[in-house]
C-alpha positions as CSV (number, residue, x, y, z in Angstrom):
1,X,0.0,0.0,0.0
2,X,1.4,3.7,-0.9
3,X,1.5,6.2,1.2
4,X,-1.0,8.2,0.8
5,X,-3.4,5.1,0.9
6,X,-2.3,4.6,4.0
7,X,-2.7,7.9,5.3
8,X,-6.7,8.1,4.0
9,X,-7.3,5.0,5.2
10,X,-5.7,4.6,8.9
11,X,-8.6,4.4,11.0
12,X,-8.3,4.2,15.3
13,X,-9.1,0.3,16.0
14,X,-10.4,-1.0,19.3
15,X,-11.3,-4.6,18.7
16,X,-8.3,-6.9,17.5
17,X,-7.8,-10.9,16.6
18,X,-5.2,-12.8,18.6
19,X,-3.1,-13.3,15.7
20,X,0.8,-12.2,16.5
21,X,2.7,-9.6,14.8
22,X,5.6,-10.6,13.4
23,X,9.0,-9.4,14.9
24,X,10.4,-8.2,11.9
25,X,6.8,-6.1,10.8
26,X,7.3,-4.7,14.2
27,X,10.8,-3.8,13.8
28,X,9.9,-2.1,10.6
29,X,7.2,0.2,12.1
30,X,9.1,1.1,14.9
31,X,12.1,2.1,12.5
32,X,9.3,4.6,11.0
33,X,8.4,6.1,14.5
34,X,12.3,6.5,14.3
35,X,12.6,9.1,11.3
36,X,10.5,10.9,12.1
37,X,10.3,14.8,11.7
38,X,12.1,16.2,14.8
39,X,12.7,19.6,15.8
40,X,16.8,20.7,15.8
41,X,17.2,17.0,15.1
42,X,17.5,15.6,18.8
43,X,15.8,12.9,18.5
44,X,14.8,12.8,21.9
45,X,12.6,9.6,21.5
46,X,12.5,5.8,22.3
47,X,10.2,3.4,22.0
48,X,9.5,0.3,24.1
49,X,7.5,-2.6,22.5
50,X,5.4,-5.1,24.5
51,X,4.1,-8.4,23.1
52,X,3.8,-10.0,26.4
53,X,0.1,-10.4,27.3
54,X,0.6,-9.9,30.9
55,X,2.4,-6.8,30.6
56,X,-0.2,-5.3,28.4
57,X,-3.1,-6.3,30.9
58,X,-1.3,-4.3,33.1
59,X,-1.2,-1.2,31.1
60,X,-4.4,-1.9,30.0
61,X,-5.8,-1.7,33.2
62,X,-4.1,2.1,34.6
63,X,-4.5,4.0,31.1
64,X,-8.7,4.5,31.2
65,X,-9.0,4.6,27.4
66,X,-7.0,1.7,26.8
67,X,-8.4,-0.9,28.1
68,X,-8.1,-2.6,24.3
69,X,-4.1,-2.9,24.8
70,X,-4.9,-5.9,26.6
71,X,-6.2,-7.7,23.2
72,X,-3.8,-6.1,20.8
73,X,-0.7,-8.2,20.0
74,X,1.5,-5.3,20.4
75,X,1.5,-2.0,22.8
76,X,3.9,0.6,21.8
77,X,5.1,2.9,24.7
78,X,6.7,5.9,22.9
79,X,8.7,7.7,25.3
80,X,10.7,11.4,25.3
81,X,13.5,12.6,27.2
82,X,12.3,16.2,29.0
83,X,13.0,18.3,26.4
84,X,11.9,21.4,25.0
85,X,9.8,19.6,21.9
86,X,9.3,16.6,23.5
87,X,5.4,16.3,22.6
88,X,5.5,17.5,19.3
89,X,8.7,15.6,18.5
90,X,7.2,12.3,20.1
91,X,3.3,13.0,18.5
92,X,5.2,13.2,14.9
93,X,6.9,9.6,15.9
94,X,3.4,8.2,17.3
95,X,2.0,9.5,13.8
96,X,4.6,7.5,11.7
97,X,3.6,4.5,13.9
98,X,0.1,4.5,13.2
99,X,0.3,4.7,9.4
100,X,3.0,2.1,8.8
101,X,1.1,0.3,10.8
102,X,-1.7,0.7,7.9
103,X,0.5,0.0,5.2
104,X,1.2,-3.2,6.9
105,X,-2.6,-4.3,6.8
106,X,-2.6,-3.4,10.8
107,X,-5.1,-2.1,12.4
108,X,-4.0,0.4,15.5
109,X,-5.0,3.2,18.2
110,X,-3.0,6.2,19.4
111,X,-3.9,6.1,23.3
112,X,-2.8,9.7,25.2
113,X,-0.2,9.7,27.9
114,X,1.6,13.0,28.3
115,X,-0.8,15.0,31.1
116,X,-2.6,11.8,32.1
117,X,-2.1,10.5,35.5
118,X,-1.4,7.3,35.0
119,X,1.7,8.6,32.9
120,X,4.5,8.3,35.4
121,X,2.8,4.5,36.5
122,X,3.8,3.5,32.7
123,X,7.2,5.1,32.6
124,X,7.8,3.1,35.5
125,X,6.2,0.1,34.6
126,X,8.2,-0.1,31.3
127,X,11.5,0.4,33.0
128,X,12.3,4.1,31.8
129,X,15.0,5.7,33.3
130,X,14.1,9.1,35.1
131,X,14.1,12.4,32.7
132,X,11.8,10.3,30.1
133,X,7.9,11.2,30.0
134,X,5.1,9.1,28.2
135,X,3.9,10.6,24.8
136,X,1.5,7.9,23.8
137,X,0.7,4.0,24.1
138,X,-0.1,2.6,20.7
139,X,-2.2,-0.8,20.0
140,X,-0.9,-2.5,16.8
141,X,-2.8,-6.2,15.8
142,X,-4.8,-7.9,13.0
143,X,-8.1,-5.7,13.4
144,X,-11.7,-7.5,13.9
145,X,-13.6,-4.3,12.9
146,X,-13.4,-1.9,10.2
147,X,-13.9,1.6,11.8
148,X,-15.8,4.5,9.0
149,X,-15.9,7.1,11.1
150,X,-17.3,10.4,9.2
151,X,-14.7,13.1,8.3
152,X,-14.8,16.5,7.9
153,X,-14.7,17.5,3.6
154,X,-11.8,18.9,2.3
155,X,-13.4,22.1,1.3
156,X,-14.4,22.4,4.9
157,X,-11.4,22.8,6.4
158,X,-8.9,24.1,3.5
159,X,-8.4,28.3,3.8
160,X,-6.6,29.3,1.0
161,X,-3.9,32.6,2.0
162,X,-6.0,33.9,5.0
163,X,-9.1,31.5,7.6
């Protein structure tokens, strides 16, 4: 699938099969988190991915709109050192995630973690050393539903030289 397919076809799932991800799939879409755009290249990023089922329950159960990590065959817990861009820097990583997850067939959600409560719980859950925040959890799997949600047109939201 091309890019831009992809991009106008990534939808947020919330109901996966059990099938597994391969590693090397994984590997792939992580990389793509990886090149993302960053500001003044510093790459302040890292990602950690869990396949193990218990692990996800856990996470699952302390982030209160992702209780569906628990049935997706991969969580991804993109992380940012402290610094001054680390939410934009981190959202544009999270972004690549979700579409090469698309152009892999995958179906996947973008869960929030920066200003959530539970966000330190993860970091520490996951290992992180100290100076790293959560940006995001993302469920990757084989998707048992085919979201259509309605978007906004084009010519809705396009302002040509001034709003």
């Amino acid at each position: 699938m091309d890019a831009i397919e992809a991009l106008r076809t990534r939808r947020s799932v919330r109901k996966y099969k059990t099938d597994p991800v391969p590693k090397k799939v994984i590997e792939e879409i992580v990389d793509c988190g990886r090149l993302a755009a960053t500001g003044l290249n510093v790459q302040p990023w890292e990602f950690v991915v869990v396949t193990e089922a218990e692990i996800r329950k856990r996470i699952a159960e302390v982030a209160e709109y992702g209780k569906f990590i628990a049935n997706a065959a991969v969580c991804v817990v993109v992380l940012s050192k402290d610094e001054k861009y680390f939410l934009e820097d981190g959202s544009a990583a999270t972004q690549n995630i979700l579409v090469a997850a698309r152009a892999h067939g995958l179906g996947s959600c973008w869960v929030a973690g920066d200003k959530k409560p539970y966000a330190g719980t993860i970091v520490d859950m996951v290992g992180a050393p100290a100076g790293y925040r959560l940006v995001s959890l993302i469920a990757i799997g084989h998707s048992d539903e085919t979201p259509n949600p309605k978007k906004r047109p084009l010519d809705e939201v396009l302002h040509w030289e001034m709003f």
